[in-house]
C-alpha positions in Angstrom: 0.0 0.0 0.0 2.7 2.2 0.8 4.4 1.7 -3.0 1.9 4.0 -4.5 2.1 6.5 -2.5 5.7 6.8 -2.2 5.1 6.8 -6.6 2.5 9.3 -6.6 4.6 11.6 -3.8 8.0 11.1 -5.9 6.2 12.5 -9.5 4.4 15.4 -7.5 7.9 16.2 -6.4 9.4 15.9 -9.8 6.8 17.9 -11.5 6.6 20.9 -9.0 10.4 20.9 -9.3 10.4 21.1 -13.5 11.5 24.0 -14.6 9.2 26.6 -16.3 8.2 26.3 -19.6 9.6 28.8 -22.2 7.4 31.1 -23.1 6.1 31.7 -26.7 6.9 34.6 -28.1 4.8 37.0 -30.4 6.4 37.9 -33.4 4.3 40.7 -34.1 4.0 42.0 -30.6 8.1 41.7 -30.7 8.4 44.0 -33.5 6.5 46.3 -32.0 8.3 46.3 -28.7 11.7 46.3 -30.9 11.0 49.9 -32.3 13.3 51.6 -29.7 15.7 49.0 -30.1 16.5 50.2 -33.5 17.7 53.6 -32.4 21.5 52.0 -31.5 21.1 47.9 -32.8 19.9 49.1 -35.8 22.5 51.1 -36.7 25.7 50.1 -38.3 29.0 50.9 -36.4 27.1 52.8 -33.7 29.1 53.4 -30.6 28.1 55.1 -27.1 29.9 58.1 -26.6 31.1 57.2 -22.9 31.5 54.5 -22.1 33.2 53.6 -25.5 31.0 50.4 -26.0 30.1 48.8 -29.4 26.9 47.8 -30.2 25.9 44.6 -31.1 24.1 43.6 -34.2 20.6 41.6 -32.4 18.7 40.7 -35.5 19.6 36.8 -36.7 21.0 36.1 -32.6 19.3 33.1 -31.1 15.8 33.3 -29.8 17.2 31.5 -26.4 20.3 34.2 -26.3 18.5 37.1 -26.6 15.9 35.9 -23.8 18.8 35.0 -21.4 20.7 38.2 -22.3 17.5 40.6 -22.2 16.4 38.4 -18.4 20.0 39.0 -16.9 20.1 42.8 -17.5 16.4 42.9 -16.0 18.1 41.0 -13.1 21.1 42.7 -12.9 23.2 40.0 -13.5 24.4 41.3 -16.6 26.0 44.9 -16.8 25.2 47.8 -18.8 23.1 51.2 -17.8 21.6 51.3 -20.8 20.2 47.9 -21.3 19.6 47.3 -17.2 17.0 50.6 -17.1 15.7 49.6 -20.7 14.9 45.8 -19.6 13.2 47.2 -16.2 9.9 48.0 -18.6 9.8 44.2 -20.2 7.6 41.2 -18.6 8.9 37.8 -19.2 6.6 37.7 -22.4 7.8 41.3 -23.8 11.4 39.2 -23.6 10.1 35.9 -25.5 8.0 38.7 -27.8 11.0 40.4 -28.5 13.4 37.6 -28.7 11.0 35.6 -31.0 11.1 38.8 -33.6 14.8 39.6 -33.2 16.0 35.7 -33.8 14.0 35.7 -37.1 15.7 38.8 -39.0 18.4 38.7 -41.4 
């Protein structure tokens, strides 16, 4: 009698401790949320002015990058002013909205 329960206990256990599903991200909603992006990722060669700091081409960069990337600056775990204030304003679905638009450009 006590098998099952032990079962039943162990794959509660194993399902409350999965980790969360990925979200799905909007395409459309992303390129809509991507529009201020486009003021320094969208343009070629762009540098701040202090710190000296290139920036990064986004568009073609893997959906699960860009969601990791986008998370840690909203966490703080990755560094940059810019990118740490700018995160602050995304959900977790504005970040797989965004990241599903990004990953598919050329």
């Amino acid at each position: 009698m006590m098998r099952p329960l032990t079962t039943a206990a162990c794959l509660a256990l194993s399902i409350a401790a999965a980790p969360a599903a990925a979200q799905e991200g909007n395409v459309e909603n992303g390129r809509l949320l991507a529009y201020t992006c486009q003021g320094c990722h969208g343009v070629e060669g762009y540098k701040n002015a202090y710190p000296n700091y290139h920036v990064p081409k986004i568009g073609g960069q893997s959906e699960q990058y860009l969601v990791n990337a986008l998370s840690d600056y909203k966490r703080g775990s990755r560094k940059h002013p810019t990118m740490q204030v700018q995160s602050q304003g995304f959900s977790d679905q504005d970040i797989a909205d965004l990241a599903a638009y990004l990953s598919n450009l050329k």
